[in-house]
PyMOL commands that place a pseudoatom at each C-alpha (Angstrom):
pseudoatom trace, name=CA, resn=UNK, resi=1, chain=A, elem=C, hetatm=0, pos=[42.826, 132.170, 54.099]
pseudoatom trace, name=CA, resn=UNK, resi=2, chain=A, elem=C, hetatm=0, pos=[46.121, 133.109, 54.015]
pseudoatom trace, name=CA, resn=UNK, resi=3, chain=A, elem=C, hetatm=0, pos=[48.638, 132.194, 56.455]
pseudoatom trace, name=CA, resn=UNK, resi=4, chain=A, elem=C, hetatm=0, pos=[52.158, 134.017, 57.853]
pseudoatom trace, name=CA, resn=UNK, resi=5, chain=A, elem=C, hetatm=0, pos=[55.422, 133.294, 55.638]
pseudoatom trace, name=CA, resn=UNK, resi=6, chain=A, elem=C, hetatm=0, pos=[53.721, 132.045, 52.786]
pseudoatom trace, name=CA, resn=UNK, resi=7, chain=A, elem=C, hetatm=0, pos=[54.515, 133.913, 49.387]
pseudoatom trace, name=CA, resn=UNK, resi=8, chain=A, elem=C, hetatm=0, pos=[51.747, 135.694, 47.414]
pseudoatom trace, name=CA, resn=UNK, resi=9, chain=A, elem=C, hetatm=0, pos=[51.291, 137.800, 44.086]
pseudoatom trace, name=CA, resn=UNK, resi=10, chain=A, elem=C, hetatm=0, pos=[49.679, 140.663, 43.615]
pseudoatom trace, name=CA, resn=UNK, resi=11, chain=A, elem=C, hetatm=0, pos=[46.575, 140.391, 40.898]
pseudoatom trace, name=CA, resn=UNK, resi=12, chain=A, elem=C, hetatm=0, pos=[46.119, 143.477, 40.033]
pseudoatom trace, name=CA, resn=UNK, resi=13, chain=A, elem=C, hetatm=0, pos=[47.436, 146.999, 40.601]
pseudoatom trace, name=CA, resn=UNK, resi=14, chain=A, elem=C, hetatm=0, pos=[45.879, 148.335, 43.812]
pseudoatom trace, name=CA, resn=UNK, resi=15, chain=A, elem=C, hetatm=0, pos=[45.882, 151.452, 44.382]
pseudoatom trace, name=CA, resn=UNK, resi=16, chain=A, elem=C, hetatm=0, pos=[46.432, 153.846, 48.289]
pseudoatom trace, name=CA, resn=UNK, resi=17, chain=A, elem=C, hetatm=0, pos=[42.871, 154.021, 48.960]
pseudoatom trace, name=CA, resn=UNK, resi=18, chain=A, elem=C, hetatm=0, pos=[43.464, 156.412, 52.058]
pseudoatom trace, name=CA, resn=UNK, resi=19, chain=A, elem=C, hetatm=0, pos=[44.594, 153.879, 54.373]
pseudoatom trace, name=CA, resn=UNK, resi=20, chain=A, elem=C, hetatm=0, pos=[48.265, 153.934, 53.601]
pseudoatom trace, name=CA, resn=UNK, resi=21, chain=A, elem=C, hetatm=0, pos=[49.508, 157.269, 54.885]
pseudoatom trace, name=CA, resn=UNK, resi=22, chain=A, elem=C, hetatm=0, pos=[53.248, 157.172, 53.402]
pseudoatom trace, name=CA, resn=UNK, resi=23, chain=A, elem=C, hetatm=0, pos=[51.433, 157.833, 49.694]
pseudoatom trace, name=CA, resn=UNK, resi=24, chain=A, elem=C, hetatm=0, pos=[49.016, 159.799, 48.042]
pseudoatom trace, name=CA, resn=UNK, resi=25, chain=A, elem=C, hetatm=0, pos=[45.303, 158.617, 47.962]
pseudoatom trace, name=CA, resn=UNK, resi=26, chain=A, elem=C, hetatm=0, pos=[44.909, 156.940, 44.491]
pseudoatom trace, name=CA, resn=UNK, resi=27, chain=A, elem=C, hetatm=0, pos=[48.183, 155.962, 43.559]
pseudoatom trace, name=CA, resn=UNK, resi=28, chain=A, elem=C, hetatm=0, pos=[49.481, 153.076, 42.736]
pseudoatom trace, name=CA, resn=UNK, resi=29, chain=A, elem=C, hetatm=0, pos=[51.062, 151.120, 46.052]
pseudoatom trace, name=CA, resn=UNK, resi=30, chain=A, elem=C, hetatm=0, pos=[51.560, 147.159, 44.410]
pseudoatom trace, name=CA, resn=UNK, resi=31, chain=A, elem=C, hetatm=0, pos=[51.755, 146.216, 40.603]
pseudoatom trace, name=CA, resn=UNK, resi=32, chain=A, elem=C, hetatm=0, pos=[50.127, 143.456, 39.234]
pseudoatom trace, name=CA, resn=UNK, resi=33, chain=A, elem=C, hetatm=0, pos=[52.450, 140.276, 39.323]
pseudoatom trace, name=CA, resn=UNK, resi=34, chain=A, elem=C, hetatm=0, pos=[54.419, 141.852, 42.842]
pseudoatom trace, name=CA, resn=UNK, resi=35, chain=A, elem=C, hetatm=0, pos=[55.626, 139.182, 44.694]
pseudoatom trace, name=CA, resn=UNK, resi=36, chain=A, elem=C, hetatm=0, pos=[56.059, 139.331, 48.705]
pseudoatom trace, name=CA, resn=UNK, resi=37, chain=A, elem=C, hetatm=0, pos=[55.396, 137.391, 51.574]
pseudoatom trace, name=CA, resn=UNK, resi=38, chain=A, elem=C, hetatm=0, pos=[52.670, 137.106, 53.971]
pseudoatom trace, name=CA, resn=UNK, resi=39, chain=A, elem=C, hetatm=0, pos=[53.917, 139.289, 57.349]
pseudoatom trace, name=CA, resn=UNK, resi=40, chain=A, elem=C, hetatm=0, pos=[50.701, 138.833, 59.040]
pseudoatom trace, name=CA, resn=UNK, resi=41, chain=A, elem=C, hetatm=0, pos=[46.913, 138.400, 58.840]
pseudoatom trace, name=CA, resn=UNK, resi=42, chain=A, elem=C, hetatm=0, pos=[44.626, 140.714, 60.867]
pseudoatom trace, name=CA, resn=UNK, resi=43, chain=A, elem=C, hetatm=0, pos=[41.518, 142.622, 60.640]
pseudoatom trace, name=CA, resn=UNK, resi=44, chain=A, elem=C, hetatm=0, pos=[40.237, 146.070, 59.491]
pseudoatom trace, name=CA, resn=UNK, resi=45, chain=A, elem=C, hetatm=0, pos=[36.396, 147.635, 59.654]
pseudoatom trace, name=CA, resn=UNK, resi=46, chain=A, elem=C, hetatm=0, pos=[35.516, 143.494, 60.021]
pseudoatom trace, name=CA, resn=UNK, resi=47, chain=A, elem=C, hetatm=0, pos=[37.543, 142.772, 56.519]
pseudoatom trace, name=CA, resn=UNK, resi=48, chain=A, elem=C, hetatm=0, pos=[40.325, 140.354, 56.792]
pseudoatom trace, name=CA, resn=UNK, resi=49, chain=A, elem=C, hetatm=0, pos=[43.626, 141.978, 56.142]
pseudoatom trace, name=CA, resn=UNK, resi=50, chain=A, elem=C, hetatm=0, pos=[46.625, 140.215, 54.888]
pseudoatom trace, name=CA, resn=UNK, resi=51, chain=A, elem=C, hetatm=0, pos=[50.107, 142.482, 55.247]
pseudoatom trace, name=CA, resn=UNK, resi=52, chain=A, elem=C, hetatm=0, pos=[52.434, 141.641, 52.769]
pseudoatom trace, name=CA, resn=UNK, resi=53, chain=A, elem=C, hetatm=0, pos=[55.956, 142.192, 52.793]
pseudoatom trace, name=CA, resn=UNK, resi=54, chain=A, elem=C, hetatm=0, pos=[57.867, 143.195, 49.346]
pseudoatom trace, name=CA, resn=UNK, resi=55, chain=A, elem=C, hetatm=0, pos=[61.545, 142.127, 49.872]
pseudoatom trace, name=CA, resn=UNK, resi=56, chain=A, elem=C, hetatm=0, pos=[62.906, 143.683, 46.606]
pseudoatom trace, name=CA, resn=UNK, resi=57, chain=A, elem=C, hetatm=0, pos=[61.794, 147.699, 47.993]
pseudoatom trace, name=CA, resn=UNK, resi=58, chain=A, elem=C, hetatm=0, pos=[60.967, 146.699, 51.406]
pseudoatom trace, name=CA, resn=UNK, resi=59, chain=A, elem=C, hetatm=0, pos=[57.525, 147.851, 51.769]
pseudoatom trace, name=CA, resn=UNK, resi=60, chain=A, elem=C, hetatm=0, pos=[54.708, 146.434, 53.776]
pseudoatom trace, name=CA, resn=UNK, resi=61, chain=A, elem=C, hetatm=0, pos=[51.174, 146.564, 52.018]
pseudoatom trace, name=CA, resn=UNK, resi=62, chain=A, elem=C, hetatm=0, pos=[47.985, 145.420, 53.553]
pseudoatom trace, name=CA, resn=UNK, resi=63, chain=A, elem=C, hetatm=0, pos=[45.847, 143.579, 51.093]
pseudoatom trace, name=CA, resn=UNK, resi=64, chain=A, elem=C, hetatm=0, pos=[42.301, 142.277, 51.189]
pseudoatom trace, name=CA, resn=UNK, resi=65, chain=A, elem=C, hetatm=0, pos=[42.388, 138.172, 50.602]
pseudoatom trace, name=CA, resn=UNK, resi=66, chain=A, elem=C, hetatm=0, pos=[40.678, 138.581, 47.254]
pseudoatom trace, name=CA, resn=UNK, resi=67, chain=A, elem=C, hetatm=0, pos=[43.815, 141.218, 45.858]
pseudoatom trace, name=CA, resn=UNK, resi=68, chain=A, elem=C, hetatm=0, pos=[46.428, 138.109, 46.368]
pseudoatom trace, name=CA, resn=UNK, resi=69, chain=A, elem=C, hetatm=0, pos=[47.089, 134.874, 45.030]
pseudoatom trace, name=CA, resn=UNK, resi=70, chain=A, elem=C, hetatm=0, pos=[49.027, 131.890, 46.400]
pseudoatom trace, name=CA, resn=UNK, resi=71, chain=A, elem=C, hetatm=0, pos=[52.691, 131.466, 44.836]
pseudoatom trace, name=CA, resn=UNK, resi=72, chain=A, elem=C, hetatm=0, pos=[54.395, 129.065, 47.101]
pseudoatom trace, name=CA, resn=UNK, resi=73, chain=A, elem=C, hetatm=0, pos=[53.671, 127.658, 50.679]
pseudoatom trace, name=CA, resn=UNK, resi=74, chain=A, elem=C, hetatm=0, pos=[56.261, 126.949, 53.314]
pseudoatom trace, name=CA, resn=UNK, resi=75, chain=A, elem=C, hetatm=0, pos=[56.699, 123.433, 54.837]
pseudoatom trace, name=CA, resn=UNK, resi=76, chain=A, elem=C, hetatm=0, pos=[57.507, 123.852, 58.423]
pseudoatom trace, name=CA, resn=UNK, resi=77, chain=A, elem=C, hetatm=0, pos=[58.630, 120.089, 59.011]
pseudoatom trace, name=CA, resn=UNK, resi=78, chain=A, elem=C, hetatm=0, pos=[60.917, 119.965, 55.604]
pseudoatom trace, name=CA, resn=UNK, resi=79, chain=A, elem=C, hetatm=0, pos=[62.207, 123.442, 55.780]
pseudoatom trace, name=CA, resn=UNK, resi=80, chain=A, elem=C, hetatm=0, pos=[60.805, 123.564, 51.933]
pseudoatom trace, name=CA, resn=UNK, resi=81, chain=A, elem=C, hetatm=0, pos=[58.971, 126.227, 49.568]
pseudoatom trace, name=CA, resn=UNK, resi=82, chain=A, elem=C, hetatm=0, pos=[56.603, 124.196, 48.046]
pseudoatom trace, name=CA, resn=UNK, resi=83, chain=A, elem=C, hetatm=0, pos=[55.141, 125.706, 44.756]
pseudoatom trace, name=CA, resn=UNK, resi=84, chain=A, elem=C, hetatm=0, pos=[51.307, 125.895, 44.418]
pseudoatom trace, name=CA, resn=UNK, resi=85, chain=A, elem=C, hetatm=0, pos=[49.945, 124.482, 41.448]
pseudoatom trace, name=CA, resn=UNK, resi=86, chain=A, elem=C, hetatm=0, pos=[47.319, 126.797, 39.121]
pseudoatom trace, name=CA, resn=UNK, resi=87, chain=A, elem=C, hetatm=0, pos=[48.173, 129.499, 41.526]
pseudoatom trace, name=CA, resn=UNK, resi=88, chain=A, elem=C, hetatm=0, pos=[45.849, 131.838, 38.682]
pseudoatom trace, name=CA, resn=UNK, resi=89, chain=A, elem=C, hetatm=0, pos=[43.205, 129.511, 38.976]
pseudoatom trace, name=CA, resn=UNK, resi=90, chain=A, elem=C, hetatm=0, pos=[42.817, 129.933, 42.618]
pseudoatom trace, name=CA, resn=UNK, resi=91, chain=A, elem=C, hetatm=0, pos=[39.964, 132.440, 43.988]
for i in range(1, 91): cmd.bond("trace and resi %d" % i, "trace and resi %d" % (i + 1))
show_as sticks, trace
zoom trace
């Protein structure tokens, strides 16, 4: 499960599937390889939803868990990104 702050990649390119309604149904809202960070995690239709935050066009994009992969987690005590090793093994 992911967790607020920490910073995810996009696996694949995911496509509006109705539910964003700034863009057309079926295209392309997050490229494969997208970096962003976690914004928040909530719930849709009893599916976990993860809303990640793209600095570089500032856009938020809700993601299931299984659409992202871990990059780097943030150490609250050390004030620290800490990478995550094998992040493309993970899931």
């Amino acid at each position: 499960m992911f967790i607020r702050n920490q910073k995810v990649r996009v696996r694949k390119d995911t496509k509006n599937d109705g539910t964003c309604s700034s863009c057309r149904t079926g295209c392309v809202i997050a490229k494969a390889g997208e970096e962003g960070f976690v914004r928040r995690v909530g719930e849709f239709m009893g599916d976990a939803v993860v809303e990640v935050h793209f600095f570089v066009n500032n856009r938020l994009v809700g993601f299931r868990e299984k659409e992202l992969e871990l990059v780097e987690d943030f150490n609250p005590d050390t004030g620290e990104w800490v990478p995550v090793p094998c992040a493309a093994a993970q899931g």
